[in-house]
C-alpha positions as CSV (number, residue, x, y, z in Angstrom):
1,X,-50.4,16.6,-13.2
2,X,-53.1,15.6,-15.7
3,X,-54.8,13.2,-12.8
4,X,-54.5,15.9,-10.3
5,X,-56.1,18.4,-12.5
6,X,-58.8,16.1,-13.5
7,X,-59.6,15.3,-9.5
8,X,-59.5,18.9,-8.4
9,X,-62.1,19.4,-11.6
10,X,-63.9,16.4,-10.8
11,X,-64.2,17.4,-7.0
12,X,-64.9,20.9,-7.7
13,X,-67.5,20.3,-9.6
14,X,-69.1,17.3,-7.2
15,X,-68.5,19.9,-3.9
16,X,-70.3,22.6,-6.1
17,X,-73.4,20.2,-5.7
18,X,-72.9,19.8,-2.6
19,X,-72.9,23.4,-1.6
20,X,-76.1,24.2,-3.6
21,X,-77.9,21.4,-2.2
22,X,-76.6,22.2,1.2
23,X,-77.8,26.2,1.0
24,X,-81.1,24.7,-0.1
25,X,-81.4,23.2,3.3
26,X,-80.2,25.5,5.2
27,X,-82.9,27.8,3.6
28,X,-85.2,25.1,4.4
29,X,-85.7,23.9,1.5
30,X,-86.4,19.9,2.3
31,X,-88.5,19.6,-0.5
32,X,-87.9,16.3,-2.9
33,X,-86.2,17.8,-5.7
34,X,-82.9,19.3,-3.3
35,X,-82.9,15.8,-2.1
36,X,-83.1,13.7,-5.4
37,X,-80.4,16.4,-6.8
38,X,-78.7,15.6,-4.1
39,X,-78.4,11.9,-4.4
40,X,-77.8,12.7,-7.7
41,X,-74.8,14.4,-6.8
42,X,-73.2,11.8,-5.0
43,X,-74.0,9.5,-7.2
44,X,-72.7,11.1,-10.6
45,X,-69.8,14.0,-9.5
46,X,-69.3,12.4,-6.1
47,X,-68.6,8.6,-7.9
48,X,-65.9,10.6,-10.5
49,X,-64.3,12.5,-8.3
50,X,-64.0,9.3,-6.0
51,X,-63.1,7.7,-9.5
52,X,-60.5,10.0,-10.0
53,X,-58.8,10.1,-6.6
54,X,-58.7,6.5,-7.5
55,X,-56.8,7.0,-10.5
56,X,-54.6,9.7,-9.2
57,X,-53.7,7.5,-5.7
58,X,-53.2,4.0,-8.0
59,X,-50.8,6.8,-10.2
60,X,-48.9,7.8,-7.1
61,X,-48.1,4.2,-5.7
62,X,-47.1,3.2,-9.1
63,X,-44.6,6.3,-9.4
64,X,-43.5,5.6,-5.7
65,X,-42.8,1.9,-6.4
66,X,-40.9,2.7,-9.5
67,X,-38.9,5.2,-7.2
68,X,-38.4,2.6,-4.6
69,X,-37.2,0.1,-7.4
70,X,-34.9,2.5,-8.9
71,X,-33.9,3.6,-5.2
72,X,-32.8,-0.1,-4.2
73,X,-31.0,-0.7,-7.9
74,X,-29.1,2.4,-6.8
75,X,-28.5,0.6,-3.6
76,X,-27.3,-2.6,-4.8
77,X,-25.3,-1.0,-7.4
78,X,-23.2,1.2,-4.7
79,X,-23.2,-1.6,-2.7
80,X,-21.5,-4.1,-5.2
81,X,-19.3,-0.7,-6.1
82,X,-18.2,-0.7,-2.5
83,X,-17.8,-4.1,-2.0
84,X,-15.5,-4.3,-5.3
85,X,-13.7,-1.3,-4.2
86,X,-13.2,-2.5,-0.5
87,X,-12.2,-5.9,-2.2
88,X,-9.7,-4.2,-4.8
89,X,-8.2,-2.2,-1.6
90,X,-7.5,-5.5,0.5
91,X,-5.8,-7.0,-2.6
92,X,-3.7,-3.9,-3.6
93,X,-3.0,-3.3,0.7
94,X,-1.7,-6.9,1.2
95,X,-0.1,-7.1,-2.3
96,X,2.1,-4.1,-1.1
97,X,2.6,-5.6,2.3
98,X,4.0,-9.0,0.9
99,X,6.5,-7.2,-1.5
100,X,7.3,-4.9,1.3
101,X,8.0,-8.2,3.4
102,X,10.0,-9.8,0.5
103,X,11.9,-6.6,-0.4
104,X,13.4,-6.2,3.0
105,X,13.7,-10.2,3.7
106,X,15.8,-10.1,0.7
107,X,17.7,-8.0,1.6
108,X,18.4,-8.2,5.0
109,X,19.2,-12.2,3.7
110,X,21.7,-10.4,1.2
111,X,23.5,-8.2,3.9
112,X,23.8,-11.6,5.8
113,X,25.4,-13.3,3.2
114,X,28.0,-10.5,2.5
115,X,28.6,-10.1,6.4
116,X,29.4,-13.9,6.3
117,X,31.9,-13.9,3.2
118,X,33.8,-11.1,4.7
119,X,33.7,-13.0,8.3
120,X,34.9,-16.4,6.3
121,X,37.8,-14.1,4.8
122,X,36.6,-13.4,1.2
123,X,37.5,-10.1,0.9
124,X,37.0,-9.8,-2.7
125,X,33.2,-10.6,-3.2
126,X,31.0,-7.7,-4.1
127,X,28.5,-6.5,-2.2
128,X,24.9,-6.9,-3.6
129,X,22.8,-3.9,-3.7
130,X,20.0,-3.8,-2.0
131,X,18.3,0.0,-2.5
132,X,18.3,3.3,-0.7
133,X,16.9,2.2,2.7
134,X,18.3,1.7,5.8
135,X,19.4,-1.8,4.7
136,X,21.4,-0.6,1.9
137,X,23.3,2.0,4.1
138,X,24.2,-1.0,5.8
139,X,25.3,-3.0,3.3
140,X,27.6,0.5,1.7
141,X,28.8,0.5,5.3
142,X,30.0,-3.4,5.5
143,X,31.4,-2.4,2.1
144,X,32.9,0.2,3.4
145,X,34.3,-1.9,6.4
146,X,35.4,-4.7,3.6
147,X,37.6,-2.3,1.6
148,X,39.3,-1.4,5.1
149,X,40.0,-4.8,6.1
150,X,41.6,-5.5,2.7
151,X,43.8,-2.2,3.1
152,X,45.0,-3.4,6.5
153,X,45.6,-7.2,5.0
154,X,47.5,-5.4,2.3
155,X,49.5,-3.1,4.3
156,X,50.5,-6.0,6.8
157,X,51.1,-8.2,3.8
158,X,53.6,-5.2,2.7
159,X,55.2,-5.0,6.4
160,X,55.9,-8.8,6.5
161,X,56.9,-8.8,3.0
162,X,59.7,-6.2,3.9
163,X,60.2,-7.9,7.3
164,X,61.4,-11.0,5.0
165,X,63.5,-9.0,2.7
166,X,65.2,-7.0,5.8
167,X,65.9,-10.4,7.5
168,X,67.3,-12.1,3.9
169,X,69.7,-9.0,3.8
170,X,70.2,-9.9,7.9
171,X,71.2,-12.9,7.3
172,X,73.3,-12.4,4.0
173,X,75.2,-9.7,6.2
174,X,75.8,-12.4,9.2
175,X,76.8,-14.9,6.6
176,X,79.4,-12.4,5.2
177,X,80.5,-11.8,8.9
178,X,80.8,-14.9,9.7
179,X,82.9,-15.3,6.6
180,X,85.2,-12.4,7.3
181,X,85.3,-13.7,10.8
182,X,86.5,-16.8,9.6
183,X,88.9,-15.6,7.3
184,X,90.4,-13.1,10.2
185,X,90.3,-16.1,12.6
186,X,92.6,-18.5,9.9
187,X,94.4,-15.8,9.2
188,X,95.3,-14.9,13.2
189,X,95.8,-18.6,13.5
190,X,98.4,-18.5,10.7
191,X,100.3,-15.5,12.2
192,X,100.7,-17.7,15.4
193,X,101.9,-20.3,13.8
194,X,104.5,-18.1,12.1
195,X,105.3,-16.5,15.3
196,X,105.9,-19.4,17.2
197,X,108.1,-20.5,14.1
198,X,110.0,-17.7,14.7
């Protein structure tokens, strides 16, 4: 503001001159003195004010390169920000990607291996569990299909274990028959003995 002021001074002052000397010739005045005041004019208010636009113009490309500098630090700053922020993203994206990978890997492996213990027969392995997804209602529905094949192993287990008793009692009861049957059949063959005696 200072630099400004001074060249609108500077160049007020030089065009004032200027306008004297010019009114002089327009009167036609041509006479030495409007001409050396003149010269004089340019020489002393015109070199200042020319001085002065110097100063003010070498003023305005220094504050217009230390905006520019300040402009591309911005720049470089923001970009490094975004770079670090675009890096940080990648990382956190493919981080939750490869647990998302590993969480259902796992357990789809664990289902598998509970679907092949209760296909091999063990009926009493507990099922691992694998979270609220999908996969674990799965995994609560092989358990769920587990605990009914046990029931229906059990109950069968229960038939044929009373099919065993019921056929020991069978064959108590024929063994007794065939003891009374016996006993009748002695007995029949000693009462024709005794009636052929007779």
């Amino acid at each position: 503001k200072i630099l400004a002021a001074d060249f609108a001074d500077k160049r007020k002052a030089w065009v004032a001159k200027l306008l004297a000397a010019s009114q002089a010739m327009k009167g036609g005045d041509f006479s030495p003195g409007v001409f050396s005041s003149f010269i004089a004019a340019v020489r002393a208010e015109g070199q200042a004010s020319h001085d002065a636009l110097a100063r003010l113009m070498a003023y305005q490309a220094q504050v217009a390169k230390e905006e520019f500098e300040k402009a591309e630090t911005t720049y470089r700053r923001a970009q490094i920000i975004f770079s670090a922020l675009f890096l940080g993203g990648m990382i956190f994206v493919l981080s939750l990607a490869h647990f998302t990978v590993r969480h259902i890997s796992g357990s789809l492996r664990a289902a598998g291996l509970a679907a092949e213990a209760i296909a091999a027969g063990d009926l009493a392995r507990p099922m691992p569990r694998v979270g609220h997804d999908e996969i674990g209602e799965l995994v609560a529905k092989l358990a769920v299909m587990r605990d009914a094949l046990r029931d229906l192993i059990a109950a069968i287990a229960g038939n044929v274990k009373g099919l065993a008793q019921s056929a020991g009692e069978l064959s108590t009861s024929a063994t007794t028959s065939a003891a009374t049957t016996e006993a009748q059949a002695e007995a029949a063959s000693s009462m024709a003995a005794s009636v052929e005696q007779l």
